[in-house]
TIKEGU-443062 format. One record per residue: x, y, z of N, C-alpha, C, O in turn. Coordinates in steps of 0.001 Angstrom, whole numbers, padded with zeros to 6 digits, always signed. Layout:
BEGIN
XYZXYZXYZXYZ;...
This chain:
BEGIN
-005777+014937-012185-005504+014058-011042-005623+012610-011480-006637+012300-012106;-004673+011655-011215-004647+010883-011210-005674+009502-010348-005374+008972-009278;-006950+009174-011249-007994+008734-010606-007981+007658-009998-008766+007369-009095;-006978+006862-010476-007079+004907-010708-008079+004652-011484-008938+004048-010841;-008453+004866-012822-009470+004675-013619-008926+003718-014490-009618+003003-015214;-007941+003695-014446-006623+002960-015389-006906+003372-017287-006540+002565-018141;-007320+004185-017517-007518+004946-018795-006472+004868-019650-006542+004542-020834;-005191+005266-018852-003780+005517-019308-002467+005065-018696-001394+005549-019057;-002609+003792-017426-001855+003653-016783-000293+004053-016609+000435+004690-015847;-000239+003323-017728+001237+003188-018285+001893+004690-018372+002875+005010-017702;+001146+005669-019389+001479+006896-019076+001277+007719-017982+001862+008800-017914;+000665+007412-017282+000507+008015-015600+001674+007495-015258+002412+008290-014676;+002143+006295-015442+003436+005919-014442+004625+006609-014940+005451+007154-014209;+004687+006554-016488+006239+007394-017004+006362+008932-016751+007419+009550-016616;+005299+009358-016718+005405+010612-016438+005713+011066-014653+006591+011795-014192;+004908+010514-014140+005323+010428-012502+006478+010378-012189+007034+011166-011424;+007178+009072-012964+008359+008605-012456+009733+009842-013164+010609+010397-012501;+009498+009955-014594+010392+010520-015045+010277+012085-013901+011321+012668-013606;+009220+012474-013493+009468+013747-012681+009908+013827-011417+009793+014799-010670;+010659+012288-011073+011108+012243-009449+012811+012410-010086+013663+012940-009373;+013057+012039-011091+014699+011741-011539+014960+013326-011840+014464+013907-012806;+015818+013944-010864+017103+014810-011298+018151+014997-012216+019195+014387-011983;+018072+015911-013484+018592+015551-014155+020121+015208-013847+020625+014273-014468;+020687+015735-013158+021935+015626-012464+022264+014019-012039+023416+013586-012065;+021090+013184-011639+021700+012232-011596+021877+010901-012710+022452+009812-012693;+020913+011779-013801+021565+011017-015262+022431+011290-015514+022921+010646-016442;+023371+012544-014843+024382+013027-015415+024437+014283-016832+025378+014642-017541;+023266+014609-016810+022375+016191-017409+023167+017553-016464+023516+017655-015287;+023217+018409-017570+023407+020038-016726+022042+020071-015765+020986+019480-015990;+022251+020633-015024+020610+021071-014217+020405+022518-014155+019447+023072-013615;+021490+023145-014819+021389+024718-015344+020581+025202-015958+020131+024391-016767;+019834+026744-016051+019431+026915-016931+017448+026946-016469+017300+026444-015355;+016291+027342-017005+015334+026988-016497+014692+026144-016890+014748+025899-018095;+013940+025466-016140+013425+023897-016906+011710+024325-016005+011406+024722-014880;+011163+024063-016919+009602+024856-017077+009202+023185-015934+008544+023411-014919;+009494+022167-016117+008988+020663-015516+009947+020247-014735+011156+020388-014918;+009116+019448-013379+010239+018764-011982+011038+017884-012965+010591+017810-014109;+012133+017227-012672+012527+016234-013391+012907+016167-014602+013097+017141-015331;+013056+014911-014924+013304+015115-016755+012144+015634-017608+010954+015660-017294;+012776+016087-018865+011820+016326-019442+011598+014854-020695+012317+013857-020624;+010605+014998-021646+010009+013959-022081+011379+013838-022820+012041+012879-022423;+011901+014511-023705+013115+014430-024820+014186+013832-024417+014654+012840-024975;+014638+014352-023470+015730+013785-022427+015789+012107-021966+016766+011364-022054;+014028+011681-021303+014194+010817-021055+014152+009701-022430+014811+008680-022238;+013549+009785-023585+013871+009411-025010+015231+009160-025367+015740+008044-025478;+015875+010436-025567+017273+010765-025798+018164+009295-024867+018973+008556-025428;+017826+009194-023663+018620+008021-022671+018208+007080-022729+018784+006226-022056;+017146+006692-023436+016451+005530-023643+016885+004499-024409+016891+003285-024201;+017480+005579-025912+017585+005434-026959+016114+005103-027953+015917+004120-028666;+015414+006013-027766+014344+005761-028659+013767+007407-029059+014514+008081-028350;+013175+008055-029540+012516+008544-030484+011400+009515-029547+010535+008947-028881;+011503+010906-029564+010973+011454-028590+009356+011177-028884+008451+010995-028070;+009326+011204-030092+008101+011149-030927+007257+010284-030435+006093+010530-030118;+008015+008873-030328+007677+007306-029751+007498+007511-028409+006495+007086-027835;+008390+008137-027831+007994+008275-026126+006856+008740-025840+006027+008236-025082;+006749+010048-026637+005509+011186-026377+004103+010046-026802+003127+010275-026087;+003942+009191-027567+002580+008555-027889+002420+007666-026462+001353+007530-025865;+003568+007156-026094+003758+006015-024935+003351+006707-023602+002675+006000-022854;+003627+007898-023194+002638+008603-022035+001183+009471-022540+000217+009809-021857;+001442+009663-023938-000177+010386-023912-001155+008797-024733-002122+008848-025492;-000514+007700-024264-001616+006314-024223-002354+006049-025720-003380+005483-026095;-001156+006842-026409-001316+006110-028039-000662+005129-028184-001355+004453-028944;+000407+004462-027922+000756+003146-027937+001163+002541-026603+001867+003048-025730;+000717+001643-026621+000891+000808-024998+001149-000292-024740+000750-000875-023732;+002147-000956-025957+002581-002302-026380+004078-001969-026788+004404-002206-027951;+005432-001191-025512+006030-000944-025852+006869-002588-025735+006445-003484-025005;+008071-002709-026586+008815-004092-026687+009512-004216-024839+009649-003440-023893;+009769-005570-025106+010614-005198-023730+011687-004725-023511+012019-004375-022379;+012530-004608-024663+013845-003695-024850+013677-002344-024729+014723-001748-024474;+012469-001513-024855+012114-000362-024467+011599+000061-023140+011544+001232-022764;+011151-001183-022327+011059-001101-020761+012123-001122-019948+012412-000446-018960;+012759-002153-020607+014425-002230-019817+014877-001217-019600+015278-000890-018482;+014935-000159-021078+015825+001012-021336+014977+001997-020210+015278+002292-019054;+014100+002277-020825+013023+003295-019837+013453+002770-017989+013881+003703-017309;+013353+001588-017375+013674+001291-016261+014698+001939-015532+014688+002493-014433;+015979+001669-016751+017487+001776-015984+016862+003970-016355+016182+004319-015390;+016960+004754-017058+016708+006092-016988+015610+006490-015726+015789+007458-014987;+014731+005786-015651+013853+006386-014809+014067+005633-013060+013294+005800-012117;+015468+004731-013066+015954+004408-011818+015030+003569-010753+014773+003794-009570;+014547+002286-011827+013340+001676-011137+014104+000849-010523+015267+000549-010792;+012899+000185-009013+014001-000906-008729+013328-002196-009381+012686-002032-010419;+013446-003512-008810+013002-004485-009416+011375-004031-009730+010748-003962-010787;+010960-003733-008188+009349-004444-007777+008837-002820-008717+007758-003026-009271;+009160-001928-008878+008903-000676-009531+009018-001601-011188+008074-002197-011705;+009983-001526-011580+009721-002115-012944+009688-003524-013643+010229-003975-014653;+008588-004184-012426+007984-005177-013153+006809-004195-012830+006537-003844-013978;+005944-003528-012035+004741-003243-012120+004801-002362-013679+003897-002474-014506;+005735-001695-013842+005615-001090-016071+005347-002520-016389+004258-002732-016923;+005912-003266-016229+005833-004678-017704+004378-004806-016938+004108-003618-017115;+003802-005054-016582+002751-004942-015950+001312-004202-016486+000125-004525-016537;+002216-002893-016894+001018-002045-016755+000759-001821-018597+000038-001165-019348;+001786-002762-018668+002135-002464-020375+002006-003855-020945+002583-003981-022025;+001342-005023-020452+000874-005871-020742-000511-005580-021268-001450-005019-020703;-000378-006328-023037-002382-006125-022927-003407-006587-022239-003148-007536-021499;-004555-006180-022260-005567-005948-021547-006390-006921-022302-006490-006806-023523;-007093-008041-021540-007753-008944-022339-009415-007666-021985-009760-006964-021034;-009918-007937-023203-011227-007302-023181-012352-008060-022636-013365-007361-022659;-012533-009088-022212-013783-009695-022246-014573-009067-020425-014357-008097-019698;-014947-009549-020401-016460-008681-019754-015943-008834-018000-016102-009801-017255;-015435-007800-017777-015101-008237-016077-016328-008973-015252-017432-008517-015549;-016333-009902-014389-016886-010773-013805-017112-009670-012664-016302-008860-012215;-018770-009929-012251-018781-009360-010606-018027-009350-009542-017453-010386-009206;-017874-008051-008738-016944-008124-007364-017307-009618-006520-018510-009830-006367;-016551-010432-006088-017121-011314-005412-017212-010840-003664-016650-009872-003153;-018012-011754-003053-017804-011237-001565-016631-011886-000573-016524-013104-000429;-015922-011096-000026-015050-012060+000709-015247-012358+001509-016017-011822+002306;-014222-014026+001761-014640-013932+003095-013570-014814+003783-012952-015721+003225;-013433-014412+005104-012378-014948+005895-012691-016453+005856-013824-016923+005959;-011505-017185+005688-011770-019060+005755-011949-018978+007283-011641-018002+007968;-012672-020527+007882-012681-020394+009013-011637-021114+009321-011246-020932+010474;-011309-021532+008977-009586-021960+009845-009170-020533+010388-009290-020205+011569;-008699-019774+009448-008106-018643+009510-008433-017337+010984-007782-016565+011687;-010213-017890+010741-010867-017243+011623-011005-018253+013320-011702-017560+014061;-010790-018907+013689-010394-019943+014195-008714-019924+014838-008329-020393+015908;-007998-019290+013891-006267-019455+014348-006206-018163+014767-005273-017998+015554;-007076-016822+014462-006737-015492+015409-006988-015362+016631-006638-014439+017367;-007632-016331+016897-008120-016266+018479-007124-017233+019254-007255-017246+020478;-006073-018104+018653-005145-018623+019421-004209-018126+019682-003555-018609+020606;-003629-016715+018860-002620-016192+018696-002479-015591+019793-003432-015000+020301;-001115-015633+020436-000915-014248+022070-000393-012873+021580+000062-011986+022302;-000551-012839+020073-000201-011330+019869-001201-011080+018975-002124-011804+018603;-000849-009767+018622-001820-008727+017858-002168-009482+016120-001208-009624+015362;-003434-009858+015711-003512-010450+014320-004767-009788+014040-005548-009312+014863;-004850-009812+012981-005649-009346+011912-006128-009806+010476-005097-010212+009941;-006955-009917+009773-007086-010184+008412-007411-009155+007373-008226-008360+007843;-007099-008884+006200-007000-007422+005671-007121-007598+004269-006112-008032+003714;-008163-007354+003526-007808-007426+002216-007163-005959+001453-007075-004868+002017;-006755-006263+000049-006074-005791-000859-006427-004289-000931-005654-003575-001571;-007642-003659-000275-008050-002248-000094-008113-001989+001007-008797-001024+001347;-007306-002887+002118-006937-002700+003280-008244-002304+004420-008117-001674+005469;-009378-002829+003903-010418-003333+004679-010098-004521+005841-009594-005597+005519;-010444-004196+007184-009834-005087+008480-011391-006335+007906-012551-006035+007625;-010975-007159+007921-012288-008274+007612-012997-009114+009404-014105-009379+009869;-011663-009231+009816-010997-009919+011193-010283-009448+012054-009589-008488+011719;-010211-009859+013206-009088-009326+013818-009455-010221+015724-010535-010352+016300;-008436-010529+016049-008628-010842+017553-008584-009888+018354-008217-008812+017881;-008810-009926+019297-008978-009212+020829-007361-008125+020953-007453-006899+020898;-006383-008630+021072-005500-007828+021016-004830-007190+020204-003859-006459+020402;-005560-007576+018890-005027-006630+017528-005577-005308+017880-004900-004284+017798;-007247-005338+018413-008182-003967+018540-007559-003511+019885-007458-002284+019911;-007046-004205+021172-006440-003496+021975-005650-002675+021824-005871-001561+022298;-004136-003003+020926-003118-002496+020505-003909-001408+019541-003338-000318+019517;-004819-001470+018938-005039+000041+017984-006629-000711+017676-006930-001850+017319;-007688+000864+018094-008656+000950+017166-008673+000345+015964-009317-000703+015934;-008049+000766+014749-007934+000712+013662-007548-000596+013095-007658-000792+011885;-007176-001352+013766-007372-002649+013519-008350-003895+014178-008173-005011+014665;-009449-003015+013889-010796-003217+014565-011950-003631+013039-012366-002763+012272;-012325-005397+012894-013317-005200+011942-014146-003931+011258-014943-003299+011952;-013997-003705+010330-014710-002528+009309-014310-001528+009380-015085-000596+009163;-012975-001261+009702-012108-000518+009723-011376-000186+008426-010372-000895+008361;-011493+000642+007338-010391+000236+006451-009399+001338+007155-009742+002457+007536;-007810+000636+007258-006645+000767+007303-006209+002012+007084-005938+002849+007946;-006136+002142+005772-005476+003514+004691-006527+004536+005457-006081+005382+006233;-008087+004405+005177-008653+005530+005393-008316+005903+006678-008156+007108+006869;-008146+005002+007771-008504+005662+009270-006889+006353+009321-006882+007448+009884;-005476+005858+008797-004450+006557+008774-004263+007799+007970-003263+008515+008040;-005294+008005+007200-005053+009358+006403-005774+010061+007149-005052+011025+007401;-007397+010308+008027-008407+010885+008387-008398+010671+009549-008819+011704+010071;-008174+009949+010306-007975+009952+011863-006953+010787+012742-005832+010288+012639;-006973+011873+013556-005517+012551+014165-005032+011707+015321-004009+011900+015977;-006250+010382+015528-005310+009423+016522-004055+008492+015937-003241+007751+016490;-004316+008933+014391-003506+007657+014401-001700+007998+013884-000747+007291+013553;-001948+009477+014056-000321+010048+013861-000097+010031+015313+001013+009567+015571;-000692+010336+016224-000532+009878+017703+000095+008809+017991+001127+008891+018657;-000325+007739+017614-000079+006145+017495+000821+005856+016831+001685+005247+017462;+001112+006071+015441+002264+005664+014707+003199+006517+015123+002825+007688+015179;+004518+006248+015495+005965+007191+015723+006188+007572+014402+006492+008742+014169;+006071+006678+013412+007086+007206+011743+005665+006793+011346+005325+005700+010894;+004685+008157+011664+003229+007975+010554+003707+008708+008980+003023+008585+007964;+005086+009516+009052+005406+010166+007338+005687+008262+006605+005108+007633+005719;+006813+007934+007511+007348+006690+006300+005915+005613+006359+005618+005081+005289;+005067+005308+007553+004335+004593+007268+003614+004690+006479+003335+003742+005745;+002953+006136+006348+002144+006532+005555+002634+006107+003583+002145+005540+002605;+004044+006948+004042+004163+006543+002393+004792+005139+001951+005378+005067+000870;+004669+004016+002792+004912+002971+002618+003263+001951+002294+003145+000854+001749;+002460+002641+002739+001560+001707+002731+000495+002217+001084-000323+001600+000401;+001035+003511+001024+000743+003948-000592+000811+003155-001290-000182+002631-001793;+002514+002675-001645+003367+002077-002256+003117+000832-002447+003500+000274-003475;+002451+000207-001512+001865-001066-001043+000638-001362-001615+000411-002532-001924;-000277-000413-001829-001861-000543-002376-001686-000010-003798-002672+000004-004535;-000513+000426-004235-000119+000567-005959+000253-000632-005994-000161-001046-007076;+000952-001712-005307+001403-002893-005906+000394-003782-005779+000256-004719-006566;-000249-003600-004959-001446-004512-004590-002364-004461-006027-002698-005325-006838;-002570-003166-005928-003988-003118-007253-003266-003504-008774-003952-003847-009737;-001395-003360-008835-001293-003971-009787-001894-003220-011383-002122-002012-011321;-002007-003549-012022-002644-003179-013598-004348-002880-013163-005081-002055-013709;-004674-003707-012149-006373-003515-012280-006283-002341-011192-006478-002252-009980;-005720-001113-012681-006052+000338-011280-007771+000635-011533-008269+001671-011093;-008477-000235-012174-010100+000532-012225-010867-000555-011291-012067-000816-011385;-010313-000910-010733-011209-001663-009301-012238-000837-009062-011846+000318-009229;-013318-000876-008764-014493+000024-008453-014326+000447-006542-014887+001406-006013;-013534-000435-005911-013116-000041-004866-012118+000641-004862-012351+001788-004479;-011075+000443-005124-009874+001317-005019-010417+002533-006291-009530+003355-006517;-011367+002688-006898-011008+003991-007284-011998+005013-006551-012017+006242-006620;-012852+004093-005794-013616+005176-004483-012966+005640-003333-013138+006686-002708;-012191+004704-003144-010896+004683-001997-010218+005823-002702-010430+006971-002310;-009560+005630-003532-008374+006392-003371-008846+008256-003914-008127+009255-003867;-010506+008107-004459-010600+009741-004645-011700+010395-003439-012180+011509-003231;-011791+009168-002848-012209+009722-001172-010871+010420-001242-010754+011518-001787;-009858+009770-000683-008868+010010+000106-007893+011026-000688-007229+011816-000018;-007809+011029-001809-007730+012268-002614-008216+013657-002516-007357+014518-002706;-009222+013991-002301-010059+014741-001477-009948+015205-000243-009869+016397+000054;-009937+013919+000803-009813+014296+002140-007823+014531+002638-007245+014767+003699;-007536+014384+001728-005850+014162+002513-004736+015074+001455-004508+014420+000438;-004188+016090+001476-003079+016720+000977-002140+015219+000917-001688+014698-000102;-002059+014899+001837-000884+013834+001781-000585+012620+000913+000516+012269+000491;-001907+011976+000704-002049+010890+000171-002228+011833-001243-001296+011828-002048;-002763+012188-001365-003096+012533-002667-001819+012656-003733-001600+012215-004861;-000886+013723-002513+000710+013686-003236+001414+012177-003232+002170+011885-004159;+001147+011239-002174+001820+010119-002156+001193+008991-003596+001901+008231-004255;+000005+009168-003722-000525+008459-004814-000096+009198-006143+000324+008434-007012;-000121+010476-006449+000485+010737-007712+002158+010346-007762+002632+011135-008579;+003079+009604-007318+004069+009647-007255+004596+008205-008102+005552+007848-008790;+003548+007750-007665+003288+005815-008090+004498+005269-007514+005319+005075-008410;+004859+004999-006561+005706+004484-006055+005486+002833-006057+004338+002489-006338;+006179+002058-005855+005783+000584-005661+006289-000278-004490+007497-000512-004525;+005594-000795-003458+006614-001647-002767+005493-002674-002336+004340-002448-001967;+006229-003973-002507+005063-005329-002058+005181-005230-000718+006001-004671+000010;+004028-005998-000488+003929-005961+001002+004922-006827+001694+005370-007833+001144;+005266-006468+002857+006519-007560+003322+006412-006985+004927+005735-006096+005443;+007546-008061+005515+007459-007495+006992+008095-006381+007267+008804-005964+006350;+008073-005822+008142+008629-004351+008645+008912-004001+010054+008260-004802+010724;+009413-003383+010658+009498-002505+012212+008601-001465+012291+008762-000383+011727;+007374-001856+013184+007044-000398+013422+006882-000309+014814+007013-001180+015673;+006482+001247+014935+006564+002161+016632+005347+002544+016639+004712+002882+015641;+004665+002495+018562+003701+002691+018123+003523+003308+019786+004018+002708+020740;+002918+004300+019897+003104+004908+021013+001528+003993+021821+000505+003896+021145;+001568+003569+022880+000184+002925+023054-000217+003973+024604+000659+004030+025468;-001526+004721+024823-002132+005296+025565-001489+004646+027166-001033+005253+028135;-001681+003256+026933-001827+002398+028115-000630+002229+028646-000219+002819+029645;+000070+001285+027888+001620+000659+027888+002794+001162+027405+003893+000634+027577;+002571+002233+026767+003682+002941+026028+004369+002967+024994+003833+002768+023904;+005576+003193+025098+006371+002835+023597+006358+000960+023245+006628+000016+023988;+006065+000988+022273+005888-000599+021220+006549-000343+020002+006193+000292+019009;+008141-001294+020414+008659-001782+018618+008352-002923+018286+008616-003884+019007;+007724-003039+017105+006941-004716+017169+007458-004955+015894+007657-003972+015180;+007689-005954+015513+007878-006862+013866+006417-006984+013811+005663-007316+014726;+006000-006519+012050+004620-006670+011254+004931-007851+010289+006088-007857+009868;+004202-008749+009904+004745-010013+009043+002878-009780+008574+001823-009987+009172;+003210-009305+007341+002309-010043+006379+001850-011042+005361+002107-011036+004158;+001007-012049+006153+001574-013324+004901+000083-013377+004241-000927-013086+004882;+000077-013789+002866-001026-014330+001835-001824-015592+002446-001498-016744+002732;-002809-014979+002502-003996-016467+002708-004029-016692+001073-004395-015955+000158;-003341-018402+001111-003623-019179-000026-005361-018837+000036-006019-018342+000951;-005898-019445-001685-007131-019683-001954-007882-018518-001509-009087-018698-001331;-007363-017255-001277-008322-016161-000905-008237-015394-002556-007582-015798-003517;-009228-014047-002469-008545-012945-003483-008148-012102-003024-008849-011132-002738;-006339-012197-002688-005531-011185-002186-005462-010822-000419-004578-010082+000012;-006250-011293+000273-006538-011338+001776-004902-011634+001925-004105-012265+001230;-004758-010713+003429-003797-011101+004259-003907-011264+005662-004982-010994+006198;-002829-011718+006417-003103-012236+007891-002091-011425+008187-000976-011825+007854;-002195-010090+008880-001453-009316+009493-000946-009500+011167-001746-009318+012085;+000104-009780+011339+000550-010438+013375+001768-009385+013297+002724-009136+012562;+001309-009019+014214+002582-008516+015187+002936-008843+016631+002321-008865+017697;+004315-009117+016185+004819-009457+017865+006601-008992+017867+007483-008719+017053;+006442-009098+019114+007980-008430+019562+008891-009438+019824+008499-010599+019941;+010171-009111+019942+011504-009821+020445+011423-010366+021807+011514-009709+022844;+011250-011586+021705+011509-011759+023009+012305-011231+023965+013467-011046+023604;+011988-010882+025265+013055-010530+026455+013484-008897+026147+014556-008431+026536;+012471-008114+025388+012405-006561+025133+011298-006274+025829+010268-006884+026117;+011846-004952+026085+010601-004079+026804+009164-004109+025954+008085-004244+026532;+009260-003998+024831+008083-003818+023878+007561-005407+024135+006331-005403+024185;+008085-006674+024302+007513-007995+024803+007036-007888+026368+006382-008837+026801;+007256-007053+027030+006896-006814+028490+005696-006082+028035+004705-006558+028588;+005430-005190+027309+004503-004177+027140+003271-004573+026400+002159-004046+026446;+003593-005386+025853+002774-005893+024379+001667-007306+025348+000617-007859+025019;+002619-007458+026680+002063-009271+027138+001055-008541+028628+000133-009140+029182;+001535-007216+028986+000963-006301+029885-000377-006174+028916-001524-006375+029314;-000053-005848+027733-001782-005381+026865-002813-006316+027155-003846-006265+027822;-002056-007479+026240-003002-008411+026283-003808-009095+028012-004873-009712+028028;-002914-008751+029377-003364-008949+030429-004813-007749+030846-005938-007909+031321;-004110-006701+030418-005213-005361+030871-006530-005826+029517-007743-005664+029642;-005935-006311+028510-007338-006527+027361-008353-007555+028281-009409-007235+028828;-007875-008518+028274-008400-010111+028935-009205-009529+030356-010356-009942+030497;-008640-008553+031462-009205-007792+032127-010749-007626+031878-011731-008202+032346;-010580-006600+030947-011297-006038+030650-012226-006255+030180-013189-005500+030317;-012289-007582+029313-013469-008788+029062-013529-009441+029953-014259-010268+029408;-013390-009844+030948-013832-010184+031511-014989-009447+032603-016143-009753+032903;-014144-008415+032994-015333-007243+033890-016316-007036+032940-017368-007353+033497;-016564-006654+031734-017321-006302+030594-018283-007040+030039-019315-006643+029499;-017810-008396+030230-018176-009694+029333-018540-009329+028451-019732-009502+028197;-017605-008567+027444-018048-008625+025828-017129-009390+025155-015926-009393+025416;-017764-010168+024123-017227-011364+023249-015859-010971+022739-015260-010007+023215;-015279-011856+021594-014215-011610+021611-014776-010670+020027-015922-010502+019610;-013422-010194+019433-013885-009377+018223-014330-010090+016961-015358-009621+016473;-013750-011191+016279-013880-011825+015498-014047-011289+013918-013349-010407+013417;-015030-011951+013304-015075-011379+011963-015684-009713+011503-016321-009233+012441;-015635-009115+010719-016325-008348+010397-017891-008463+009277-018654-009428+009289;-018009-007549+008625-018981-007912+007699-018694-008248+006477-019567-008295+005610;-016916-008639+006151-016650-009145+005149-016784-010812+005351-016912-011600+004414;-016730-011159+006690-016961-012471+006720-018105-013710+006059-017963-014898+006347;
């Protein structure tokens, strides 16, 4: 199983990847029995133009300083797209040795923490292991799970509310995989992400298959659906942007189209939230304990 220990990166990724490609669509017979999904190691050599011999050291992590004319080649065979094969040049960059520096603690800027509480839609702050750090009042209305000390990934793999909640919890799910492989980047031995991801290895058939796959996609904005208990169906735009001067933190907002039902539904939340603090008088949500 593939730990995130980063031991062998590079060969964890060629091998993954070469077993999603059909030989059929290199244009290979697919006749015949083939003992492995996908290509086999020779094959993908053979299209490379390099040396099965040379390939075979390059996934069993005897050499890991392949040229870049051998990534290129390997790229176009194994059908990467951009953001997929820069994370190889990536993972096939050397490794400076000197002494990793302590985890630092994060923490939300207060501006940042300061501008979620002005927002009239759903915001959040989230670092790179998808720990909620922050979040305003109607981020936690719209979903638990985006509720300080929440991490993200875990409550969507282990929670059965939250396939409830998400309409497309298959593509979300395997989008946000894809997302925490690009995130962690080369440093797959994070001491967090490799507790994260063999928790969730463990607890989830799903993830477990979605993480051996190594897929890659940066984070960016998206459409999602979200069935809400209260208000109902919600199509909202997600925009994730980088807090400059953080390590890796993001400011997660969602809001809808103006003059859509999901903007009727989403401005209904935030009225029944505000409600509800008020009868309650409990504060607003604010930071978590990453703050």
């Amino acid at each position: 199983m593939d730990t995130a220990d980063g031991r062998n990166a590079l060969g964890e990724f060629l091998r993954a990847r070469r077993e999603l490609v059909r030989p059929e669509e290199v244009g290979l017979p697919a006749a015949g029995i083939r003992r492995v999904p996908g290509l086999r190691r020779e094959e993908v050599a053979m299209l490379a133009g390099i040396s099965a011999d040379y390939y075979l050291r390059l996934e069993r992590g005897r050499d890991r300083n392949p040229s870049v004319q051998v990534l290129d080649a390997l790229a176009e065979v194994l059908q990467l797209d951009a953001d997929s094969a820069a994370h190889m040049v990536e993972l096939a960059r050397p490794k400076s040795r000197r002494t990793q520096p302590p985890p630092r603690t994060e923490r939300v800027p207060d501006g940042i923490a300061m501008l979620l509480d002005t927002f009239a839609v759903p915001a959040f702050v989230q670092n790179r292991c998808t720990d909620v750090l922050a979040a305003n009042r109607l981020a936690v209305a719209l979903s638990p799970h985006m509720a300080p000390g929440v991490n993200r990934l875990r409550a969507l793999f282990t929670d059965p509310l939250a396939q409830q909640l998400h309409m497309d919890w298959e593509q979300g799910t395997a989008g946000v995989v894809a997302q925490l492989r690009a995130a962690a980047g080369a440093e797959t031995d994070d001491p967090r992400l490799t507790q994260l991801v063999g928790e969730l290895s463990l607890r989830s058939e799903r993830f477990r298959r979605l993480w051996a796959r190594h897929d890659i996609r940066r984070w960016e904005g998206a459409t999602t659906r979200l069935r809400h208990p209260q208000v109902g169906e919600l199509h909202l735009r997600r925009e994730k942007l980088a807090i400059t001067g953080s390590d890796g933190l993001l400011l997660v907002v969602h809001h809808a189209e103006p003059g859509t039902p999901s903007a009727t539904a989403l401005a209904l939340l935030g009225s029944l939230s505000a409600t509800e603090q008020e009868v309650t008088g409990a504060p607003h949500t604010g930071s978590g304990p990453g703050r």
